[in-house]
BALOBA-1460 file (C-alpha; in Angstrom, 3 decimals):
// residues 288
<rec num="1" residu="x" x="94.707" y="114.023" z="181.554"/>
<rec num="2" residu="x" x="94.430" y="112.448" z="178.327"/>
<rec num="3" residu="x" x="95.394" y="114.336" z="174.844"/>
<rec num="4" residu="x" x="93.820" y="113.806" z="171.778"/>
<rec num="5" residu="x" x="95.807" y="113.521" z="168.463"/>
<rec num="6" residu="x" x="93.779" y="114.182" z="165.347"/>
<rec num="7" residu="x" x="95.508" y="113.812" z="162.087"/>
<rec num="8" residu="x" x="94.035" y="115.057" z="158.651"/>
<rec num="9" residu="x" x="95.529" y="113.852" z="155.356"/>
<rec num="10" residu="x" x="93.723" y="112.532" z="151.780"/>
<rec num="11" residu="x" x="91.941" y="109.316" z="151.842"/>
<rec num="12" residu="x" x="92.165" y="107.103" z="148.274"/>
<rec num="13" residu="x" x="88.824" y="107.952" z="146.877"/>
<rec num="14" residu="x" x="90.294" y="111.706" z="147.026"/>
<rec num="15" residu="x" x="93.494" y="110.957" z="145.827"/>
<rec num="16" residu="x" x="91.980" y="108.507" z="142.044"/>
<rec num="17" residu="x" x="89.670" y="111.830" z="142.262"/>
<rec num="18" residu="x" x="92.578" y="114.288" z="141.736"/>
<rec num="19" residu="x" x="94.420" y="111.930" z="139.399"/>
<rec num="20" residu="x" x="91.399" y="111.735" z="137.595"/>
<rec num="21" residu="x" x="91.063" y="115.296" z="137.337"/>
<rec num="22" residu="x" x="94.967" y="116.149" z="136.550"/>
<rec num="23" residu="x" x="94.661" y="113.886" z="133.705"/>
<rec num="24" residu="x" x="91.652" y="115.017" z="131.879"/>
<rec num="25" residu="x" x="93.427" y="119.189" z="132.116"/>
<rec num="26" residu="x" x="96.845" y="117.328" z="131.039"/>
<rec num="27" residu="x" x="95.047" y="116.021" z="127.825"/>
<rec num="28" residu="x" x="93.148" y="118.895" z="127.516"/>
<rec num="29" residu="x" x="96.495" y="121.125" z="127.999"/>
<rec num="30" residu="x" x="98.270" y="118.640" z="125.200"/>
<rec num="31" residu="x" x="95.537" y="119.053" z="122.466"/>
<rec num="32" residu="x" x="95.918" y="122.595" z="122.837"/>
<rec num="33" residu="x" x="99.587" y="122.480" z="122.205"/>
<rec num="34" residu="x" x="99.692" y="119.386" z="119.476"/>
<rec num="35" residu="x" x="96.863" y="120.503" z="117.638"/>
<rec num="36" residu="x" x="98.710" y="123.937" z="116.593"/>
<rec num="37" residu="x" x="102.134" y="122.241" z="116.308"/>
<rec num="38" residu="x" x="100.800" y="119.729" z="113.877"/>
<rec num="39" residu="x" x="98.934" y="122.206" z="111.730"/>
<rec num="40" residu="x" x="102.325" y="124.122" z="111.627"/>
<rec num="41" residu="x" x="104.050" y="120.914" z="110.676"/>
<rec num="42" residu="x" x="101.494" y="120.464" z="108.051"/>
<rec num="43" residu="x" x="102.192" y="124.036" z="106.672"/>
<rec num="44" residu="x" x="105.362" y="123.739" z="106.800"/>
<rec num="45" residu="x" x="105.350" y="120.266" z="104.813"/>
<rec num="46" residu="x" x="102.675" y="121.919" z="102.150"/>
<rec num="47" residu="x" x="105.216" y="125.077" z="101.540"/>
<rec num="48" residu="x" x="107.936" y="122.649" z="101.061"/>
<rec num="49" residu="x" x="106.180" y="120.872" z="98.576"/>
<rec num="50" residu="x" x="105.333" y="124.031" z="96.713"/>
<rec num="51" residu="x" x="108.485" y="125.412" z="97.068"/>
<rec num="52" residu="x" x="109.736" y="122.047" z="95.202"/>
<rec num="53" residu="x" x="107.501" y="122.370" z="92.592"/>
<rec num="54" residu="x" x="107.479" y="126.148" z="91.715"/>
<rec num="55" residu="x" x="111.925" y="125.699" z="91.785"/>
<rec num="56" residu="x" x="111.234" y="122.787" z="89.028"/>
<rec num="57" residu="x" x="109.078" y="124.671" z="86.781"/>
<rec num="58" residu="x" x="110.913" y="127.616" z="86.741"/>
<rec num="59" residu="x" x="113.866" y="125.647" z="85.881"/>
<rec num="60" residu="x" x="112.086" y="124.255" z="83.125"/>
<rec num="61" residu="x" x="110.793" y="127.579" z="81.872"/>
<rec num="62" residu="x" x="114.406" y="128.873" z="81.577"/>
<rec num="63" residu="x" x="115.684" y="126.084" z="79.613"/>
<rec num="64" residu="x" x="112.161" y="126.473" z="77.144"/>
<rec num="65" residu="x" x="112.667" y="130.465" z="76.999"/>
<rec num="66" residu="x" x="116.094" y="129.469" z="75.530"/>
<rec num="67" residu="x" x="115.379" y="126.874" z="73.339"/>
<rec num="68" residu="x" x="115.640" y="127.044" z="69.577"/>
<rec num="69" residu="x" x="112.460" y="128.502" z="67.720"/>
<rec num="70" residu="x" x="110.071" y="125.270" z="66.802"/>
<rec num="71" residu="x" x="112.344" y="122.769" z="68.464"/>
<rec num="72" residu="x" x="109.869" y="121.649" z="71.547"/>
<rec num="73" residu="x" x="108.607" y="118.294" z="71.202"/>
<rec num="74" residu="x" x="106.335" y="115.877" z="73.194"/>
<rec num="75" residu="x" x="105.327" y="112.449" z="72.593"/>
<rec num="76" residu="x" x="101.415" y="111.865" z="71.907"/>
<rec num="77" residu="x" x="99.833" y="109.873" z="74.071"/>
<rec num="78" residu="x" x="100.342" y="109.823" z="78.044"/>
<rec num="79" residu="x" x="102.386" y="113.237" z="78.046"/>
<rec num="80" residu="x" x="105.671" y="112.345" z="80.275"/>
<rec num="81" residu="x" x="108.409" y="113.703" z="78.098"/>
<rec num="82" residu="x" x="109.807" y="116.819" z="76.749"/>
<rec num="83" residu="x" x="112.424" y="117.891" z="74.813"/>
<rec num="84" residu="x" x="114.249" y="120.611" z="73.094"/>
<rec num="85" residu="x" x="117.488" y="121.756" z="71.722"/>
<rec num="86" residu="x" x="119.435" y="124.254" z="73.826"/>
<rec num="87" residu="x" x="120.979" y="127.542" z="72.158"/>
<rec num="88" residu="x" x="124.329" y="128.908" z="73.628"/>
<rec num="89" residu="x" x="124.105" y="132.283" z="71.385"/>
<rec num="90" residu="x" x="122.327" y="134.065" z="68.716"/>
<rec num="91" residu="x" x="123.137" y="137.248" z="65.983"/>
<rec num="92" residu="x" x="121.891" y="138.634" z="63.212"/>
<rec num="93" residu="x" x="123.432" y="138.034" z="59.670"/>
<rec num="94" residu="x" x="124.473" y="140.369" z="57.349"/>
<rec num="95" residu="x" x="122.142" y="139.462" z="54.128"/>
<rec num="96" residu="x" x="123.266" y="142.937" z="52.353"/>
<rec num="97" residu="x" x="126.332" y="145.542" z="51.591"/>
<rec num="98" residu="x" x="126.602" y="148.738" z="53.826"/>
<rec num="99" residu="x" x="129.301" y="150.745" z="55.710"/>
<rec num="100" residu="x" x="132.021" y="149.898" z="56.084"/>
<rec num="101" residu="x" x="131.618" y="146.206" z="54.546"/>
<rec num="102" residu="x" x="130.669" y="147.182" z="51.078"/>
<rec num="103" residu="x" x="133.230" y="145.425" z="48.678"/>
<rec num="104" residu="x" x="133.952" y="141.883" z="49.269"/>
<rec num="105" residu="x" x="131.689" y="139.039" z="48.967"/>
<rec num="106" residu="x" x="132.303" y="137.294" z="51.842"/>
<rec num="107" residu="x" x="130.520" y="140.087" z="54.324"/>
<rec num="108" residu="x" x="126.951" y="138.527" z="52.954"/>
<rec num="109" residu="x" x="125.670" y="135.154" z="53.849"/>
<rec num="110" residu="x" x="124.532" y="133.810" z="50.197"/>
<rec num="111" residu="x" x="121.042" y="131.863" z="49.715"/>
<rec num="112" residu="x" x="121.823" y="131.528" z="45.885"/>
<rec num="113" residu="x" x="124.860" y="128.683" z="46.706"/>
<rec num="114" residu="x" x="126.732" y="126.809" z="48.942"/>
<rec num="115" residu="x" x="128.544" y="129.630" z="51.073"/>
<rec num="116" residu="x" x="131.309" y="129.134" z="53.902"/>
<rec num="117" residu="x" x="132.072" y="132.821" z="55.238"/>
<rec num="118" residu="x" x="129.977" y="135.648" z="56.079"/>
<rec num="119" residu="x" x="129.466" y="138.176" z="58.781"/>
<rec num="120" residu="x" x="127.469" y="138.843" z="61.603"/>
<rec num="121" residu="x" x="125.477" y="142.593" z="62.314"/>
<rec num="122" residu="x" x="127.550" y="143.351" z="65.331"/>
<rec num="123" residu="x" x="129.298" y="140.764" z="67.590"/>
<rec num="124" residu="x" x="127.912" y="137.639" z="69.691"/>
<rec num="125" residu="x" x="126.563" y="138.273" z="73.436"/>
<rec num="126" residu="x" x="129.545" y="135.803" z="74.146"/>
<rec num="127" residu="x" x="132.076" y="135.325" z="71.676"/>
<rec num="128" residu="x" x="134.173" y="133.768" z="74.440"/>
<rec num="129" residu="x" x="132.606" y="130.777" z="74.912"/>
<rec num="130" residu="x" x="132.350" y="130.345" z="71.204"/>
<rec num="131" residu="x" x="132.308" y="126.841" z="70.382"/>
<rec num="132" residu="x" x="133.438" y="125.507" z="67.129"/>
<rec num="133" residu="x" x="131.478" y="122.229" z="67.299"/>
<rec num="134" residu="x" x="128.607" y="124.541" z="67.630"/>
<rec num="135" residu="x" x="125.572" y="123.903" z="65.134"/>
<rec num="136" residu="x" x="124.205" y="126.594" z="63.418"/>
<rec num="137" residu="x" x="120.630" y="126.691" z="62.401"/>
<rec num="138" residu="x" x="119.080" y="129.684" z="60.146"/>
<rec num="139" residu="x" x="115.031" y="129.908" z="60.206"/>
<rec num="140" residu="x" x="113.890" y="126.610" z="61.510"/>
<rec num="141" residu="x" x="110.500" y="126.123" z="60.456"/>
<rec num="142" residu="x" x="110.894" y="122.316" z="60.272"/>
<rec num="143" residu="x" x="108.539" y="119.917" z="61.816"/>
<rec num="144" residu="x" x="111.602" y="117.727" z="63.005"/>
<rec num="145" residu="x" x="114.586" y="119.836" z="63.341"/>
<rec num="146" residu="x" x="116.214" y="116.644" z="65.388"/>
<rec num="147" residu="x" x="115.599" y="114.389" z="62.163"/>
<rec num="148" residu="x" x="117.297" y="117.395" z="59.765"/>
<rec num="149" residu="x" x="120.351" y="117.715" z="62.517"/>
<rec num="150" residu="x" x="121.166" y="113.817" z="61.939"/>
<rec num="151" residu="x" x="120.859" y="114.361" z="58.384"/>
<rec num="152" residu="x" x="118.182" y="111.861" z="58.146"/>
<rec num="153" residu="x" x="115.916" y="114.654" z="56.359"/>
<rec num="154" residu="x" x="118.097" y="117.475" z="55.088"/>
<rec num="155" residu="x" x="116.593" y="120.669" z="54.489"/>
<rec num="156" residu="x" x="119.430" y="123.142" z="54.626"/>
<rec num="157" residu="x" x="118.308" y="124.338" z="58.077"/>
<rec num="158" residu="x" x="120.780" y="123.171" z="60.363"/>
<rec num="159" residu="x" x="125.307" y="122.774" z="59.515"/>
<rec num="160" residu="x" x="126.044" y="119.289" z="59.707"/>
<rec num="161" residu="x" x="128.185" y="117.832" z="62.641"/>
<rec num="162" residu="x" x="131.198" y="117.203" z="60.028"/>
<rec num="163" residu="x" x="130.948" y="121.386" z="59.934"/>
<rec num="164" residu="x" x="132.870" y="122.931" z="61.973"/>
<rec num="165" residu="x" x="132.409" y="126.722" z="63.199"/>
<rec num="166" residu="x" x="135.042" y="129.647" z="63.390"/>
<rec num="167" residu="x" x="134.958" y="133.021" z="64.500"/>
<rec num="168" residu="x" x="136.727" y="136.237" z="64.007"/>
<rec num="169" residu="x" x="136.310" y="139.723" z="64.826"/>
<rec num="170" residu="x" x="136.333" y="142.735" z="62.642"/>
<rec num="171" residu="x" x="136.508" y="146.048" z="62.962"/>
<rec num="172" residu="x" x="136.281" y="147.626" z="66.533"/>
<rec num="173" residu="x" x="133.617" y="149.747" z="68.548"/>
<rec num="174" residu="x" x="130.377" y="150.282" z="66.685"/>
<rec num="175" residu="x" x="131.879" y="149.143" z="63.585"/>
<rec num="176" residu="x" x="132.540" y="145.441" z="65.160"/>
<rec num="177" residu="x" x="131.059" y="143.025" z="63.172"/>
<rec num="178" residu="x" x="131.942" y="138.625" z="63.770"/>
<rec num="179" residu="x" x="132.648" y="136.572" z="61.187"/>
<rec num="180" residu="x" x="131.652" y="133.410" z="60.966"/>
<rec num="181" residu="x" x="134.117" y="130.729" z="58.706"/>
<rec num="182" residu="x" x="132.848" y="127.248" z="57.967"/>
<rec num="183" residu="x" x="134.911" y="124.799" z="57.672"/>
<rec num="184" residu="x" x="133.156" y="123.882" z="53.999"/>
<rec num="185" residu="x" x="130.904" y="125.878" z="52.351"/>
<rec num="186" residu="x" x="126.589" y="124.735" z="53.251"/>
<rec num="187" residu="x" x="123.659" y="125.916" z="51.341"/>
<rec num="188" residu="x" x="121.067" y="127.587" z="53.582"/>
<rec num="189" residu="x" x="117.790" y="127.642" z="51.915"/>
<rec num="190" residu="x" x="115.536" y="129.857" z="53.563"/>
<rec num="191" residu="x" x="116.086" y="133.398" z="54.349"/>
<rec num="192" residu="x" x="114.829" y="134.268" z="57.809"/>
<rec num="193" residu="x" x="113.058" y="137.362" z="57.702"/>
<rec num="194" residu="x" x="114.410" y="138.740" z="60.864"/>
<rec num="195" residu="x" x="118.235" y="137.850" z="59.844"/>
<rec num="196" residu="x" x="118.440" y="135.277" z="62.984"/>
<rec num="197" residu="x" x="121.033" y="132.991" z="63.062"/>
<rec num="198" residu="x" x="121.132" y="130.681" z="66.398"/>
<rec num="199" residu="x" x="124.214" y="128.159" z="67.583"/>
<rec num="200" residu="x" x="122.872" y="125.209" z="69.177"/>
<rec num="201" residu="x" x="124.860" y="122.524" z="70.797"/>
<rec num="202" residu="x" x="122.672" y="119.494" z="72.262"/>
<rec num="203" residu="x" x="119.196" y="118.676" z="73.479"/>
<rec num="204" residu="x" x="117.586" y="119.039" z="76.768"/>
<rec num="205" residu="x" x="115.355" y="116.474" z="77.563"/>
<rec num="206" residu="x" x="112.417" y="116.548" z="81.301"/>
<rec num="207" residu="x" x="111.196" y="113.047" z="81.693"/>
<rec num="208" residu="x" x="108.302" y="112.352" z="84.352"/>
<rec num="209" residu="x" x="108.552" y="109.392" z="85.859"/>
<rec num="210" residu="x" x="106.001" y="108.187" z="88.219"/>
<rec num="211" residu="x" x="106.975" y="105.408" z="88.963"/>
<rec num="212" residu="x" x="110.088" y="106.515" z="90.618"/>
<rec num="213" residu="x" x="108.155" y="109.363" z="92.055"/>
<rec num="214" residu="x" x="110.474" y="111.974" z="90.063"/>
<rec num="215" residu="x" x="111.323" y="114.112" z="87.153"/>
<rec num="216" residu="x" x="114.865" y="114.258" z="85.359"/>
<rec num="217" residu="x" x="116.584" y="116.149" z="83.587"/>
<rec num="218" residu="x" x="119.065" y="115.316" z="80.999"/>
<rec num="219" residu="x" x="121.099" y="117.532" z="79.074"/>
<rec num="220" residu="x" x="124.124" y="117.868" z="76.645"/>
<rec num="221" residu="x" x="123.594" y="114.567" z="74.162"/>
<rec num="222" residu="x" x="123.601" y="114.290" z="70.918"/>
<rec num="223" residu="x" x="120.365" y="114.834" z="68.205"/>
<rec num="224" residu="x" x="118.648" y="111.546" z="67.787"/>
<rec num="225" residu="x" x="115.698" y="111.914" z="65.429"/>
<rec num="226" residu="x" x="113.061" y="109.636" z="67.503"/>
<rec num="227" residu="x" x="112.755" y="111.283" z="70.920"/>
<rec num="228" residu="x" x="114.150" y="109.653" z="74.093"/>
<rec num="229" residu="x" x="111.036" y="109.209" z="76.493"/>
<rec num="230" residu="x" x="112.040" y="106.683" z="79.145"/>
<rec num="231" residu="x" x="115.174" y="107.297" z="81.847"/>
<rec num="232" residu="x" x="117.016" y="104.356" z="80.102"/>
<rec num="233" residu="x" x="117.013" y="105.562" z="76.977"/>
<rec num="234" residu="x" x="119.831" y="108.216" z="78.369"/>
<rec num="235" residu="x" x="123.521" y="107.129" z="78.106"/>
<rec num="236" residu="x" x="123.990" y="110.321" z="79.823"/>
<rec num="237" residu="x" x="123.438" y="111.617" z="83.703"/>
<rec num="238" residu="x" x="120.604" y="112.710" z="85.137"/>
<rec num="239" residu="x" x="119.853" y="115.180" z="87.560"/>
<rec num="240" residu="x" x="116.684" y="114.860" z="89.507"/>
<rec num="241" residu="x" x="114.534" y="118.102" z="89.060"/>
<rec num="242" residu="x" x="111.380" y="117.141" z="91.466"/>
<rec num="243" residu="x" x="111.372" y="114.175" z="94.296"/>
<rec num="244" residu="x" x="108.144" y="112.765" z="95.729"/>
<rec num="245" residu="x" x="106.534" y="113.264" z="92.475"/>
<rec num="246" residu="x" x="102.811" y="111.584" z="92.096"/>
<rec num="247" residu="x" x="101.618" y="112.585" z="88.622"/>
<rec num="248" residu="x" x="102.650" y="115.006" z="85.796"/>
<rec num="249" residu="x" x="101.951" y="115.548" z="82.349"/>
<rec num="250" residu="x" x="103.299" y="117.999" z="79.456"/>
<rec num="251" residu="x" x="101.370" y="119.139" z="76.802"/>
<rec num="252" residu="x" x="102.418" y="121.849" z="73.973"/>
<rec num="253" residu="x" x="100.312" y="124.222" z="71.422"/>
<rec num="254" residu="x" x="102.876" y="124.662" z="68.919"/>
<rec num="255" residu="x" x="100.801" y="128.014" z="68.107"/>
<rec num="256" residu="x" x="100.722" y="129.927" z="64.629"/>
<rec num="257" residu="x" x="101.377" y="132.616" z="62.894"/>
<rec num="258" residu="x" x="99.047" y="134.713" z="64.853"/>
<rec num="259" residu="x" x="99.800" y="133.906" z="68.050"/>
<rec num="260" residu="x" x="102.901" y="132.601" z="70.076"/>
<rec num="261" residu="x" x="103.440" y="128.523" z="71.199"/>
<rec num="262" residu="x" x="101.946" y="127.718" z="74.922"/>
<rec num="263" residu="x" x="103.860" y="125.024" z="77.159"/>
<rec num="264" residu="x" x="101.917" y="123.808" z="79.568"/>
<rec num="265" residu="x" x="102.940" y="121.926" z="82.639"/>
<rec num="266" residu="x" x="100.835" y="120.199" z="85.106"/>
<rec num="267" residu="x" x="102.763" y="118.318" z="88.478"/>
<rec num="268" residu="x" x="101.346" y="116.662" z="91.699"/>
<rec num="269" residu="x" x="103.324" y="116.649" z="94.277"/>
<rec num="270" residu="x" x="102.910" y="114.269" z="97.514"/>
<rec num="271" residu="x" x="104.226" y="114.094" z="101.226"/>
<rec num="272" residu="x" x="102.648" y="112.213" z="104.142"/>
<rec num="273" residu="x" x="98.967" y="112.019" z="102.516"/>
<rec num="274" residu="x" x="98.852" y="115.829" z="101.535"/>
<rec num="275" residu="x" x="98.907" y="116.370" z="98.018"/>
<rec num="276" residu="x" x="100.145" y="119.456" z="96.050"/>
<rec num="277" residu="x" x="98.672" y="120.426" z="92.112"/>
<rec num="278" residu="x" x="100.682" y="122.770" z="90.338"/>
<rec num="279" residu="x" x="99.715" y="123.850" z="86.862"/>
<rec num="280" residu="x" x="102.035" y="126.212" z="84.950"/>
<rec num="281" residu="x" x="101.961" y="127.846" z="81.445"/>
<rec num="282" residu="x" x="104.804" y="129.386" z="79.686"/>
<rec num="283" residu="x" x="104.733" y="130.879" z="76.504"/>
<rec num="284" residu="x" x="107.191" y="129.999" z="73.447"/>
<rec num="285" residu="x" x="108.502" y="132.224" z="70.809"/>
<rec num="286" residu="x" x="108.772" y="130.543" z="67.835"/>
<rec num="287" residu="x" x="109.603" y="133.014" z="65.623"/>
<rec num="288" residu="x" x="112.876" y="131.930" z="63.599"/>
């Protein structure tokens, strides 16, 4: 008696079929994964860039919003740098007698001639990091405060850098008032209306440059009457404010006496062929 012996199994047209077949729902399964990883990745990479951006301007906000009155400057033309001189501290003077200061001279900061000591109305927000190479600058309405501070135009605006600054505190409590002692006696020839008196030390300087797909900052150097617009003319550091940088531009309203100054600040940012616009406005007051 003879026994048959069937076997079954998968010929090759079967086999190419189910290959076939597990490759077309293993590139379907794929899409449906890459697809959402990559539109995370590209979310991810857009908030970066924004991220970048909005940290730079608000950096560049707090340096303006501190700035002396009137000082903000930007070349005409293509718009890639901006400067202004930093203030470390700011009072009030005293401009008239009045308890408890009502019998000597010195108390009140005199417009009529040259005067080297006078008080303030109440102390500094920081008399400890009182600086005696400080500058001090009493209503700056000038059109080129940088030009006055290297003496090149002087209006009796801003102490010059052979001035130096001292400080000393009377009374105590309510009564406190600093004095400020200059080393020789400077005419101030405008009264500001509001009494301000602000100590400025240096400039602060953004500079947008495309071409090394960045924006700078420079800080603490000197007053130089023609503004620095180009990274090499800075003897001084740098410090990179925005990376990946494709375009940017400044442009200032200096404003009036009606109405405030208005900064604005346009950046594009770029990564991997997305592109991010940022425009930001901040607004300046320039009252001295």
């Amino acid at each position: 008696m003879k026994r048959c012996h069937s076997q079954a199994g998968f010929s090759l047209v079967e086999l190419i079929v189910v290959v076939v077949l597990l490759g077309i729902l293993a590139s379907g399964a794929g899409l449906l994964i890459t697809n959402p990883i990559k539109a995370y990745e590209a979310q991810v990479r857009r908030q970066q860039l924004v991220d970048q951006g909005e940290m730079a301007l608000r950096q560049i906000a707090r340096d303006v919003r501190r700035a002396l009155p009137n000082s903000i400057r930007i070349p005409g033309g293509a718009g890639l740098a901006l400067e202004m001189v930093n203030t470390v501290d700011g009072a009030r003077y005293r401009d008239e007698f009045g308890a408890p200061y009502t019998g000597d001279a010195d108390f009140v900061l005199d417009f009529a001639s040259a005067d080297m000591v006078f008080n303030l109305l109440g102390p500094l927000r920081n008399s400890a990091a009182f600086n005696a190479n400080n500058r001090l600058v009493i209503y700056n309405t000038s059109v080129n405060i940088y030009a006055e501070a290297v003496d090149v135009d002087n209006q009796g605006i801003i102490t010059p850098a052979g001035i130096s600054l001292g400080l000393s505190n009377l009374g105590a409590g309510l009564t406190r008032e600093d004095q400020i002692t200059l080393s020789a006696p400077f005419l101030f020839t405008q009264q500001s209306p509001g009494q301000r008196a602000f100590f400025v030390d240096s400039s602060t300087s953004y500079i947008c440059d495309p071409a090394g797909s960045q924006i700078l900052r420079y800080a603490e150097y000197g007053f130089r009457a023609v503004q620095p617009t180009a990274p090499a003319d800075f003897g001084v550091a740098s410090g990179k404010v925005v990376s990946q940088l494709s375009s940017c531009n400044f442009s200032y309203s200096a404003g009036s006496a009606q109405r405030g100054g208005i900064l604005t600040i346009e950046i594009a940012i770029s990564d991997s062929g997305e592109t991010v616009n940022l425009l930001h406005q901040i607004h300046v007051v320039n009252v001295p």
